[in-house]
N, C-alpha and C positions, 0 to 999 in steps of 0.2 A: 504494500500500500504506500501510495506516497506521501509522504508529506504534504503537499496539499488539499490529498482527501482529506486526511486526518482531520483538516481542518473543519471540512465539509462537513463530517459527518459528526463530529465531537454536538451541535449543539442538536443536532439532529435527535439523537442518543439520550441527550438532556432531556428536550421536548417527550420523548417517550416515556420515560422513565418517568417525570413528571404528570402525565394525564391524569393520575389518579391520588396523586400529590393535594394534602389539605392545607392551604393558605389562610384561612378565617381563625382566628382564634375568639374564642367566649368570653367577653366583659365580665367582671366580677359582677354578678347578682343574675344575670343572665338563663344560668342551669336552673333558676327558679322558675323558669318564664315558660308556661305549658304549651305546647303546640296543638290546635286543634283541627280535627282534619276536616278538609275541606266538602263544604255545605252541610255539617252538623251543626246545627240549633245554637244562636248564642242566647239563646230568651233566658232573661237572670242578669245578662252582663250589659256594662254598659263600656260602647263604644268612646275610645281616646283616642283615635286619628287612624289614618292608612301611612304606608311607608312604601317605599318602591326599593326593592335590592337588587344589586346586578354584582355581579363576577364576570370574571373570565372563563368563556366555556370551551376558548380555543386558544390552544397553545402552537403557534403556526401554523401549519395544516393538520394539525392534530388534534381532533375534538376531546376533549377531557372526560374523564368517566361521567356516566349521566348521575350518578349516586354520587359521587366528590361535590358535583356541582352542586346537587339538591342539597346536602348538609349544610354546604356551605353557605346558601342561601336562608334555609332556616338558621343558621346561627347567627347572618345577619339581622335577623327580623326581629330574634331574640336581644339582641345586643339594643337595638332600635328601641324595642319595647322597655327596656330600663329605664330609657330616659326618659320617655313616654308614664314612667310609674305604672305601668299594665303588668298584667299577671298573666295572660295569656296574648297568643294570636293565630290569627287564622288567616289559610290563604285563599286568595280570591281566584286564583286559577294554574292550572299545572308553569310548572318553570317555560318560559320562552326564548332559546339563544341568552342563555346567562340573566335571564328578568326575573322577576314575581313580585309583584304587587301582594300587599296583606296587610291585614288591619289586624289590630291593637285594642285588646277590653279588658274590662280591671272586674273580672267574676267574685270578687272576695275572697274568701275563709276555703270555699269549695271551687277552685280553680278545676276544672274536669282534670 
């Protein structure tokens, strides 16, 4: 191999290895913050804003595992909702090209 390639291929290699690679980490208070699936009943809770989250779901021509991305994106939401003081959130529709939109409700005592 030449030296050249090497070069070629080094980030190449990166990118792969990487796909499935988790880059989000969780706010303190955050692991508290319940996730609820999507179009179950929030009647009880009351709504504290919507939040929009995006990642990177391509790593050059490499789309990234579809489950890395979705953590990732709920641990955004999560994060979101701290500051929001919410206890829970819910998303408003499956992930899209690294998006999801989700809203934020403060259920009380009985967080589902």
């Amino acid at each position: 191999m030449s030296r050249q390639h090497g070069w070629f291929m080094a980030p190449l290699a990166w990118a792969a290895l990487c796909a499935g690679c988790t880059f989000v980490q969780m706010e303190p208070g955050a692991a508290q913050v319940q996730v609820i699936p999507l179009g179950q009943s929030m009647a009880g809770c009351r709504m504290l804003g919507e939040v929009e989250t995006s990642i990177t779901a391509r790593v050059g021509p490499y789309q990234r595992n579809r489950l890395s991305v979705r953590d990732e994106l709920e641990t955004l939401a999560r994060n979101e909702a701290v500051g929001l003081h919410a206890d829970s959130v819910q998303p408003l529709a499956e992930p899209d090209g690294g998006q999801q939109r989700w809203r934020a409700y403060r259920c009380g005592n009985g967080a589902r």
